[in-house]
C-alpha positions as MATLAB code, in Angstrom:
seq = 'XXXXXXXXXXXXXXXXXXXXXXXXXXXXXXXXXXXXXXXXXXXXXXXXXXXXXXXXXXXXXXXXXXXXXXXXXXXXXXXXXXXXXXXXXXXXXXXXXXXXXXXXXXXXXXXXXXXXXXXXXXXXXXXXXXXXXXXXXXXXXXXXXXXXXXXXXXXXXXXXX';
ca = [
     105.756   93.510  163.821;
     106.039   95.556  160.578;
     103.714   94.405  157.525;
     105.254   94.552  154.005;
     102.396   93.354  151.458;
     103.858   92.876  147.892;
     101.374   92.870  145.307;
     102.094   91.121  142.097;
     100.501   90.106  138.480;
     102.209   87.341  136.308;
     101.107   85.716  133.372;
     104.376   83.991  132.125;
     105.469   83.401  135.059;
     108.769   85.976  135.356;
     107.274   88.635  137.971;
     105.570   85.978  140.058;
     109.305   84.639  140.421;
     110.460   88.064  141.285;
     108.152   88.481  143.551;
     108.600   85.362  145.053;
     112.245   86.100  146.098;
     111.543   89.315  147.340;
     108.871   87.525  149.851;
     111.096   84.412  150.834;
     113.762   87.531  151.638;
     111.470   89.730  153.498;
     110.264   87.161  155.442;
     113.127   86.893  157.883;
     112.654   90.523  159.024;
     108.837   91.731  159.111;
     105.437   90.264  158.530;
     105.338   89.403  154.954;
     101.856   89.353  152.842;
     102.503   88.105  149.048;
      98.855   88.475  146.824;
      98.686   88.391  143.270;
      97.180   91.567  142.260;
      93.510   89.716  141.775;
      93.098   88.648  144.918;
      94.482   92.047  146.708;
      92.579   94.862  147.937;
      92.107   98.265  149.665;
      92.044   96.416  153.020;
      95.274   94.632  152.417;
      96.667   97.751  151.706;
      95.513   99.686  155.145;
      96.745   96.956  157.250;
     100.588   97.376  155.478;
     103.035   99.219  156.864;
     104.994   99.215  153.309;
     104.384   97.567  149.520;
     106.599   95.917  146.669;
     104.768   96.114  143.377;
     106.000   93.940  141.120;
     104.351   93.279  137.467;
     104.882   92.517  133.718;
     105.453   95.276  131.464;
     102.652   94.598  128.464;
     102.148   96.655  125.192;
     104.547   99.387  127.261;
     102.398   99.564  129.914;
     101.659   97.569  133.052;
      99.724   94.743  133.012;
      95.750   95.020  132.838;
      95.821   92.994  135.514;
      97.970   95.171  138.020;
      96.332   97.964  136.742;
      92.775   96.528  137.918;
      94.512   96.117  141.229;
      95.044   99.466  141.510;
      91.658  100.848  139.585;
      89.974   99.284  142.970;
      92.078  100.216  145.408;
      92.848  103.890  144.528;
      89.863  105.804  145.609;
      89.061  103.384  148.795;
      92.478  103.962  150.295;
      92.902  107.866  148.999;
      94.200  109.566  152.095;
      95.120  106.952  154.249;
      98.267  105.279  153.492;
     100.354  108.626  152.511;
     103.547  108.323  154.054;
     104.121  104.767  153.917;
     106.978  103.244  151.704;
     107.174  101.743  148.312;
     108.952   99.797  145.966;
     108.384   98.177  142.816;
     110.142   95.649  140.297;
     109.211   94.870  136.812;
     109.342   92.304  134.158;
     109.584   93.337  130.833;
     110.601   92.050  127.622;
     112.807   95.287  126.525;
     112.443   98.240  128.561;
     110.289   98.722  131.474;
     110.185  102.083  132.021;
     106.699  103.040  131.136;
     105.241  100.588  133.521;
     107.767  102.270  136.340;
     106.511  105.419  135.316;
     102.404  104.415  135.952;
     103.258  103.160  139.180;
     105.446  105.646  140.098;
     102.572  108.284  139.159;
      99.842  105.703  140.788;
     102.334  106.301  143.899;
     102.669  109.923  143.739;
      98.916  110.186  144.327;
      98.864  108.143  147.062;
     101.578  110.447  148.360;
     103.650  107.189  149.202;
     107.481  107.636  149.687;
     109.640  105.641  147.145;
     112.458  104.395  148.830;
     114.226  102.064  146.403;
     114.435  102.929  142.690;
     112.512  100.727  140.573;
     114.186   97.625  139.588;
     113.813   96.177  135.669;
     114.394   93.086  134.806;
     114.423   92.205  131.430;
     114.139   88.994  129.950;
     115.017   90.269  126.207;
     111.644   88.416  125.290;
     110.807   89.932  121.513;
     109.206   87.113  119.301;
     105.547   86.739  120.311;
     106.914   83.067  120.746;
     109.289   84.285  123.256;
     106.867   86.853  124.830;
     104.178   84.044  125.179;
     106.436   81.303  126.663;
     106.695   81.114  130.306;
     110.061   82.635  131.875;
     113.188   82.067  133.929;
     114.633   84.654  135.482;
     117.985   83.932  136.211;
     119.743   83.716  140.072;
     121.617   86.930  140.018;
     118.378   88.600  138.883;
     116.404   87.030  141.597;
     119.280   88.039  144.087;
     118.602   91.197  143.524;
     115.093   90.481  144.317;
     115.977   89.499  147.155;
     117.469   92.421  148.017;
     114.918   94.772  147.188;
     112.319   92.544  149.652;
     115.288   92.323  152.216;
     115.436   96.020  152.136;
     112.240   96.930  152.637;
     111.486   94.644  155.414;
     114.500   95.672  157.398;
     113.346   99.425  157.101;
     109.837   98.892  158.109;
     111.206   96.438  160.957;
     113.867   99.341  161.813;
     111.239  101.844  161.011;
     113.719  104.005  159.260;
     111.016  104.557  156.321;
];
């Protein structure tokens, strides 16, 4: 059975949700691995077919935390995942697109294949009141996680990826 290991970081609560939905989708058509981004490693990336990264956008970037994640993991997996698909989600309080853009370029030299585009949620969080407190994302946002983790597990399981 195909393995899709999504790899998350969540602070507030918001991406951990995402992620969350994406799993509980994914689950009914491959092997599903959900790690916060802490706990994950280079071996957890070998044994997956395919990987959801979903994190907070921070400061315009992704989180430190998500970035550690992949600060370990780059060099010890260099070379042998290339091929294998991707797809990532983020949670941001306005835009997003920066943290798309480091994983996207993370990605690139891993030589994985994208095979969603990125999705953004944003939770309009702008007060450091708002940023701080912990999130909801709302049900049709989640659907769409959902979709994204439904997605990717049918590929790998239909190895169309």
């Amino acid at each position: 059975m195909a393995q899709l290991l999504i790899v998350y970081h969540s602070r507030t609560g918001g991406s951990r949700q995402m992620a969350e939905a994406a799993a509980d989708a994914a689950r009914e058509e491959a092997e599903t691995v959900l790690k916060p981004a802490d706990q994950a490693g280079p071996e957890d990336l070998l044994r997956a077919d395919g990987f959801l990264f979903c994190a907070p956008e921070n400061l315009a970037a992704i989180s430190g935390v998500m970035k550690d994640f992949f600060d370990r993991c780059y060099y010890p997996v260099l070379g042998r995942i290339e091929g294998r698909p991707y797809a990532q989600m983020v949670c941001a309080g306005s835009d997003g697109e920066n943290a798309t853009r480091q994983i996207a370029r993370i990605a690139t030299g891993w030589r994985l294949k994208e095979v969603q585009p990125p999705l953004i949620i944003c939770t309009h969080a702008q007060s450091p009141a708002e940023i701080l407190a912990e999130k909801h994302i709302l049900a049709d946002q989640l659907e769409q996680c959902r979709e994204i983790g439904a997605a990717m597990a049918a590929g790998l399981s239909l190895r169309v990826f």
